[in-house]
MOPAC internal coordinates of N, CA, C and O (Angstrom, degrees):
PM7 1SCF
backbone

  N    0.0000 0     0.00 0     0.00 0    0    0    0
  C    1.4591 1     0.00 0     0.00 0    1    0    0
  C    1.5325 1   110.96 1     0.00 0    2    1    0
  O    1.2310 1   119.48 1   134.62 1    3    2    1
  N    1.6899 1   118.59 1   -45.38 1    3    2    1
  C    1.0890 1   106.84 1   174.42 1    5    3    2
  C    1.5759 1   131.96 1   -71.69 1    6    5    3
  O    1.2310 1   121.71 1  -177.32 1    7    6    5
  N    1.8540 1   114.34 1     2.68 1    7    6    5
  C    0.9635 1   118.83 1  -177.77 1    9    7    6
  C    1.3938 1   102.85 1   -87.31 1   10    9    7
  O    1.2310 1   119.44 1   137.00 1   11   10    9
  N    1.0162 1   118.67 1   -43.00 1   11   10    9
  C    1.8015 1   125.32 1   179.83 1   13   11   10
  C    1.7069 1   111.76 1   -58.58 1   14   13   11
  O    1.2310 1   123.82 1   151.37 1   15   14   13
  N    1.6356 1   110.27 1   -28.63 1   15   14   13
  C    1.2446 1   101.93 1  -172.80 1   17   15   14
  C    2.2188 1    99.55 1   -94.29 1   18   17   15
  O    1.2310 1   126.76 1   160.50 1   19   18   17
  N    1.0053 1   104.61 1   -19.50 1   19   18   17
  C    1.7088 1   102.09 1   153.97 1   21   19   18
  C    1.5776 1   129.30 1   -57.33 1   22   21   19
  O    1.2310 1   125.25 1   162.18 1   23   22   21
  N    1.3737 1   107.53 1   -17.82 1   23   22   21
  C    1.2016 1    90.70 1  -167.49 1   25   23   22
  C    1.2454 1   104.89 1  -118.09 1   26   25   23
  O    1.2310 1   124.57 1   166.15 1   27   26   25
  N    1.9801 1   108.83 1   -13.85 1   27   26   25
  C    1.2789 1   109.28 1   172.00 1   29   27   26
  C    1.8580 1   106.83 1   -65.78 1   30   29   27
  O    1.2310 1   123.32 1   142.35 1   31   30   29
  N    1.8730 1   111.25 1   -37.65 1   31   30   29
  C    1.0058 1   103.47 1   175.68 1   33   31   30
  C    1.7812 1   137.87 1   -61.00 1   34   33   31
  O    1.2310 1   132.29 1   153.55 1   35   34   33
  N    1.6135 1    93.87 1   -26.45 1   35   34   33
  C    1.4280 1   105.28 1   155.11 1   37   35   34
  C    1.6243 1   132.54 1   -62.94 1   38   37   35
  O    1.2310 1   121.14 1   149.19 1   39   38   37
  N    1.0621 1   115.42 1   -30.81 1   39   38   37
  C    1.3947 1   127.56 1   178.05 1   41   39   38
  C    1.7396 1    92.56 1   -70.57 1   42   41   39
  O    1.2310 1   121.33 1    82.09 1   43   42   41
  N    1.1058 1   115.06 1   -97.91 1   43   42   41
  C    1.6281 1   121.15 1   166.48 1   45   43   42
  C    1.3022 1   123.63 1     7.52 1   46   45   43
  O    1.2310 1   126.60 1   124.77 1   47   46   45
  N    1.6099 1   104.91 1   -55.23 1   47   46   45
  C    2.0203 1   116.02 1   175.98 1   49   47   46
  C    1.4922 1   102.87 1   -72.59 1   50   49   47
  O    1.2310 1   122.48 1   147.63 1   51   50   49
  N    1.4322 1   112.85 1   -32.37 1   51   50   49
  C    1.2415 1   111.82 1  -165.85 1   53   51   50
  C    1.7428 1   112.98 1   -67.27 1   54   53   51
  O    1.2310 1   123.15 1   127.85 1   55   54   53
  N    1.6228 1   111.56 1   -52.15 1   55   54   53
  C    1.0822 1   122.27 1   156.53 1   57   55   54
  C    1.7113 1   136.79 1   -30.50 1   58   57   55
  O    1.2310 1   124.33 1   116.51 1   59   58   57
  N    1.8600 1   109.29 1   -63.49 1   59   58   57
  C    1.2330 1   113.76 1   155.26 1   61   59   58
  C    1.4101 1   120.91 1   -49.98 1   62   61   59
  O    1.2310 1   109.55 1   133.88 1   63   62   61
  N    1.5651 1   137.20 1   -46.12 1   63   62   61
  C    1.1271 1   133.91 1   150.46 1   65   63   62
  C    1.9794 1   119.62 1   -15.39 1   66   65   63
  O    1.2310 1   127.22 1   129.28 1   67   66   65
  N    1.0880 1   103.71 1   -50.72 1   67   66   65
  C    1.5191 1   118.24 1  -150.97 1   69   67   66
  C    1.6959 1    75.48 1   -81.47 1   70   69   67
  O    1.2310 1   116.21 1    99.72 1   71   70   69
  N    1.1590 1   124.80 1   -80.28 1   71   70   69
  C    1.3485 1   141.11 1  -136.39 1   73   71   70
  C    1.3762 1    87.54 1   -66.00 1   74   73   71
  O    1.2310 1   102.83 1   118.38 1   75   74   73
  N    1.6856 1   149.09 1   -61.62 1   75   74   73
  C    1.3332 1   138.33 1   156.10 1   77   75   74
  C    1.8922 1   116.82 1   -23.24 1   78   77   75
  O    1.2310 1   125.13 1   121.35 1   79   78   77
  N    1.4615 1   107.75 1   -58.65 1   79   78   77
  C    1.7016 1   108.22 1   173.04 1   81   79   78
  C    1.3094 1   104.76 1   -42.85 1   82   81   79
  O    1.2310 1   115.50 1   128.52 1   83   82   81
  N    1.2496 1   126.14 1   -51.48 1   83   82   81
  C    1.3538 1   134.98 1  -142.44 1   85   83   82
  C    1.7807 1   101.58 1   -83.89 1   86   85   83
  O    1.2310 1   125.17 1   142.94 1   87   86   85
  N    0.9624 1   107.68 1   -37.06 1   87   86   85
  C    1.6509 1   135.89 1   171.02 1   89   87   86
  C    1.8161 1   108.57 1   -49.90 1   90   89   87
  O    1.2310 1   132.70 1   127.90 1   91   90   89
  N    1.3928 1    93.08 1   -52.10 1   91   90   89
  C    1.7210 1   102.41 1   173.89 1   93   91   90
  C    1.9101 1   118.28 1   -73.87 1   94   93   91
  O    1.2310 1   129.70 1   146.02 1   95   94   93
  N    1.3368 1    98.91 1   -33.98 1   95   94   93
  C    1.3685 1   107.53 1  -174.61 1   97   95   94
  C    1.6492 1    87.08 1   -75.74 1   98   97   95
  O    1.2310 1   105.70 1   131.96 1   99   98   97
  N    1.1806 1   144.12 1   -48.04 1   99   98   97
  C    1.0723 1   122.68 1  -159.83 1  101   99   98
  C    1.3139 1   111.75 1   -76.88 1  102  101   99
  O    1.2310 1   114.56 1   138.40 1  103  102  101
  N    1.3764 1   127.91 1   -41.60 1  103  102  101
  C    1.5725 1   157.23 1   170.61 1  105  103  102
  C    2.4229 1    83.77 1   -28.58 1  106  105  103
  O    1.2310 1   134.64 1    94.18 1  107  106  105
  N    1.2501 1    89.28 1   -85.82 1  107  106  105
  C    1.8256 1    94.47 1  -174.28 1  109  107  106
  C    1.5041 1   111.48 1   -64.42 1  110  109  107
  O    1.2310 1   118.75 1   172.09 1  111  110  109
  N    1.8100 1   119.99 1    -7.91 1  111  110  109
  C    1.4820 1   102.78 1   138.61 1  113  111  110
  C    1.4489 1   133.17 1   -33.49 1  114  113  111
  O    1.2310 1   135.39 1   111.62 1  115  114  113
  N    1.5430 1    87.82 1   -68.38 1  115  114  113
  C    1.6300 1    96.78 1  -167.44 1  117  115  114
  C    1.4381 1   115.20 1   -73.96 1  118  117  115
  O    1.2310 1   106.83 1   160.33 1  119  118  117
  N    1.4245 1   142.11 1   -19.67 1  119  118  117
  C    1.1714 1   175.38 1    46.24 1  121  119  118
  C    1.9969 1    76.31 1    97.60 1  122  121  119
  O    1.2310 1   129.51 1    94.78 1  123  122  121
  N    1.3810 1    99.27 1   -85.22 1  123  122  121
  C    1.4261 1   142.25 1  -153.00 1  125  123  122
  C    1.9237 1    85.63 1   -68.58 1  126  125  123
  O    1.2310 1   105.17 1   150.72 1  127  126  125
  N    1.5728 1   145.06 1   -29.28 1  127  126  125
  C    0.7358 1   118.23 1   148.20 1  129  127  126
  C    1.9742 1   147.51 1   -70.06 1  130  129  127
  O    1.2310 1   123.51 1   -27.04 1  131  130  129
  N    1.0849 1   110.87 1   152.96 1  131  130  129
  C    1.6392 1   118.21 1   174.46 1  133  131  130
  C    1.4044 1   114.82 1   -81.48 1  134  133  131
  O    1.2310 1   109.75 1   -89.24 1  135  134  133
  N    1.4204 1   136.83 1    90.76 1  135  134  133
  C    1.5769 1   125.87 1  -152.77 1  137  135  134
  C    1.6829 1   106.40 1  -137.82 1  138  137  135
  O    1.2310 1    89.55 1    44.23 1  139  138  137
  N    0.6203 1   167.60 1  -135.77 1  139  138  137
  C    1.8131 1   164.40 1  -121.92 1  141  139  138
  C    1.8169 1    77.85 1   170.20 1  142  141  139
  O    1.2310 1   131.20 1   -39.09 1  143  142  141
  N    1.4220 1    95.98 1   140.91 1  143  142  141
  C    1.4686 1   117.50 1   156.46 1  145  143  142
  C    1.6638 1   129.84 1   -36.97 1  146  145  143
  O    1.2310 1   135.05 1   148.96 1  147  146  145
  N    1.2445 1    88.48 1   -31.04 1  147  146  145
  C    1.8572 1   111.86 1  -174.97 1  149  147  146
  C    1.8033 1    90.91 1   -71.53 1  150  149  147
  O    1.2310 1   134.67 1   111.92 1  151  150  149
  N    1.2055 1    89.23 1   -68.08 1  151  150  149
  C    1.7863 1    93.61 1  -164.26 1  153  151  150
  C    1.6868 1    99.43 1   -60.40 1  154  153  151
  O    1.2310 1   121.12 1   120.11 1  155  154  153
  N    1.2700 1   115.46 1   -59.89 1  155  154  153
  C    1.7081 1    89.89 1  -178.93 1  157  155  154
  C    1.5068 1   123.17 1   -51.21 1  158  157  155
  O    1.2310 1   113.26 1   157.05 1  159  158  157
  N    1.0889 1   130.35 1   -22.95 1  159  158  157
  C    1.5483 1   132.08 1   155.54 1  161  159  158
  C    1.5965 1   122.58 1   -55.89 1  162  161  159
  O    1.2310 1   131.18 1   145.41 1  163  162  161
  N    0.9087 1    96.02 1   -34.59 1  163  162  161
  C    1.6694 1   107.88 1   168.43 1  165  163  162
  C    1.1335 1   107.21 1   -74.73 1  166  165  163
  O    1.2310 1   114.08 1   125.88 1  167  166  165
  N    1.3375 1   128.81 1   -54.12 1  167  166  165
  C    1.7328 1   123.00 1  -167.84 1  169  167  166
  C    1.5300 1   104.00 1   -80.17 1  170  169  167
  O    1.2310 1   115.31 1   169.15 1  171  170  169
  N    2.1540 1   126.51 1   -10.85 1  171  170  169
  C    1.1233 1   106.25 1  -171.03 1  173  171  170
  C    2.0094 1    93.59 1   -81.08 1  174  173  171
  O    1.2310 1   126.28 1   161.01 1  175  174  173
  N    1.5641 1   105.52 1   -18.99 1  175  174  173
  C    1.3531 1   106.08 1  -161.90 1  177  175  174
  C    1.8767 1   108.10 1   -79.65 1  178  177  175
  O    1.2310 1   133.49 1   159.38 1  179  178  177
  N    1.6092 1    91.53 1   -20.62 1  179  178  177
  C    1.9361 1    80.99 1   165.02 1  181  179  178
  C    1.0947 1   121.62 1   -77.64 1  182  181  179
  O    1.2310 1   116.04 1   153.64 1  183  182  181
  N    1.6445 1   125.12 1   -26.36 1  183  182  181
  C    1.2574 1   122.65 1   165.98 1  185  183  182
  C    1.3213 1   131.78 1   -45.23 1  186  185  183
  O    1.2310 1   131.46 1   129.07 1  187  186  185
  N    1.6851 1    95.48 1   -50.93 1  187  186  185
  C    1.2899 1    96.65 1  -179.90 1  189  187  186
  C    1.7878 1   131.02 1   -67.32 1  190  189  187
  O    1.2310 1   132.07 1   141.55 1  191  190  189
  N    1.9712 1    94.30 1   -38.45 1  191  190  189
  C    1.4679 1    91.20 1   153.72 1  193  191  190
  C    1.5248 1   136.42 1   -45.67 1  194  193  191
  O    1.2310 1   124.90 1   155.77 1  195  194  193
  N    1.3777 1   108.19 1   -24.23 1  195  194  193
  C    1.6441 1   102.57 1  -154.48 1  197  195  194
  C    1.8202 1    82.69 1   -89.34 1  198  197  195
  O    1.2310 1   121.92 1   127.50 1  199  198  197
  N    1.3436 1   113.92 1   -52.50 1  199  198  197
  C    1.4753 1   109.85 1  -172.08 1  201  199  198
  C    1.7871 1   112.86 1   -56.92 1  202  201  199
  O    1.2310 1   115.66 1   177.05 1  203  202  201
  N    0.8557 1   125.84 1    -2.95 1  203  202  201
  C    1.5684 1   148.83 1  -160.74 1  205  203  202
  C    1.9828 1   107.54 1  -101.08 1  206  205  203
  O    1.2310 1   138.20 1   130.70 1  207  206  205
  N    1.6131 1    82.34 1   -49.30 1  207  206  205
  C    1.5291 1    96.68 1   158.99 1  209  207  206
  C    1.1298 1   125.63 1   -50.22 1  210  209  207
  O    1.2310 1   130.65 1   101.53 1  211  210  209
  N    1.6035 1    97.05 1   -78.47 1  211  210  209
  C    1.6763 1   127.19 1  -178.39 1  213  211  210
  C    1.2574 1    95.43 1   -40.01 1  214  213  211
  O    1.2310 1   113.83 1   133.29 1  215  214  213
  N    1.7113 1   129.29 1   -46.71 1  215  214  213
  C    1.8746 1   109.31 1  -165.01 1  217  215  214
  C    1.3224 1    92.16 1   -82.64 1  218  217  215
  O    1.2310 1   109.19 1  -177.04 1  219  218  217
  N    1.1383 1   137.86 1     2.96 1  219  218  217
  C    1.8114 1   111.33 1   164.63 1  221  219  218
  C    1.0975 1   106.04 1   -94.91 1  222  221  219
  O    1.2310 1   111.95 1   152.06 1  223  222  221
  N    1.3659 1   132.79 1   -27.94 1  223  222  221
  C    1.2819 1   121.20 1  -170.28 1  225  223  222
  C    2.1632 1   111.05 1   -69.72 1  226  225  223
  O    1.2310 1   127.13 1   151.02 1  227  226  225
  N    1.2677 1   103.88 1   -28.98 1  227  226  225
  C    1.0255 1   117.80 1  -169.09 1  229  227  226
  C    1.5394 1   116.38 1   -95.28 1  230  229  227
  O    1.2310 1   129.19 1   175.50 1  231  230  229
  N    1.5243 1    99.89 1    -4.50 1  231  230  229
  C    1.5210 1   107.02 1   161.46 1  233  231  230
  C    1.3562 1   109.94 1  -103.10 1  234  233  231
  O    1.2310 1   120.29 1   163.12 1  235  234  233
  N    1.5446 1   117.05 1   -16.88 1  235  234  233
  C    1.5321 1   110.40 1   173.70 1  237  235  234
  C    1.6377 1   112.44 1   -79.77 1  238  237  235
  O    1.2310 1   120.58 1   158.59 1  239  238  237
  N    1.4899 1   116.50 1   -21.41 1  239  238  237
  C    1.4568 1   117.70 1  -179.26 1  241  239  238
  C    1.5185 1    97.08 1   -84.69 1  242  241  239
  O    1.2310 1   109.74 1   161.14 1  243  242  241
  N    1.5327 1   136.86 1   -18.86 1  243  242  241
  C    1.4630 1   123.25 1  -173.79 1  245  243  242
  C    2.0624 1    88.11 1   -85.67 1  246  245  243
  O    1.2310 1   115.62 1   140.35 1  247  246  245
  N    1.1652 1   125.92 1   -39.65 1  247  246  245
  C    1.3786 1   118.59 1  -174.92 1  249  247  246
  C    1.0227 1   117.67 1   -76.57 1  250  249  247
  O    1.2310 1   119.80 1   179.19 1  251  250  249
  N    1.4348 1   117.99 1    -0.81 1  251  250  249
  C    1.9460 1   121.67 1  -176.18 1  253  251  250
  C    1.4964 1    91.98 1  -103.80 1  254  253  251
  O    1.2310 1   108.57 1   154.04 1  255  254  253
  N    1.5155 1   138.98 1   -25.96 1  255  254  253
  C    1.1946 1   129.57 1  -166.82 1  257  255  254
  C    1.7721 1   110.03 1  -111.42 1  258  257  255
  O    1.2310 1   124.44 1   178.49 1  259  258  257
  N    1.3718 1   109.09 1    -1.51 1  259  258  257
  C    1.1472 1   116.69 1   167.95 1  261  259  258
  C    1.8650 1   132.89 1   -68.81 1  262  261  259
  O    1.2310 1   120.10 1   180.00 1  263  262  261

């Protein structure tokens, strides 16, 4: 049982991993665009949502495997 719940927990880290990477690649997406003040405020505020996300999601997978 505890081997199945290692690997589910590995799969899980592996995932949050991705979705944080993915967070940065998008972050120096927008970086790399030319946009009105408005819109870079907007794209700094999805960032911050999504990373805002990601730390709950990744504190709910450290409290589900704890």
């Amino acid at each position: 049982m505890e081997i199945i719940q290692d690997l589910e927990w590995s799969n899980d880290w592996k995932v949050i991993v991705e979705i944080f990477e993915t967070i940065d690649l998008l972050n120096s997406l927008f970086k790399k665009l030319d946009v009105p003040y408005l819109r870079e405020l907007q794209q700094k505020m999805l960032i911050l949502n999504l990373e805002k996300y990601a730390w709950s999601l990744q504190n709910y997978i450290i409290e589900k495997y704890s």
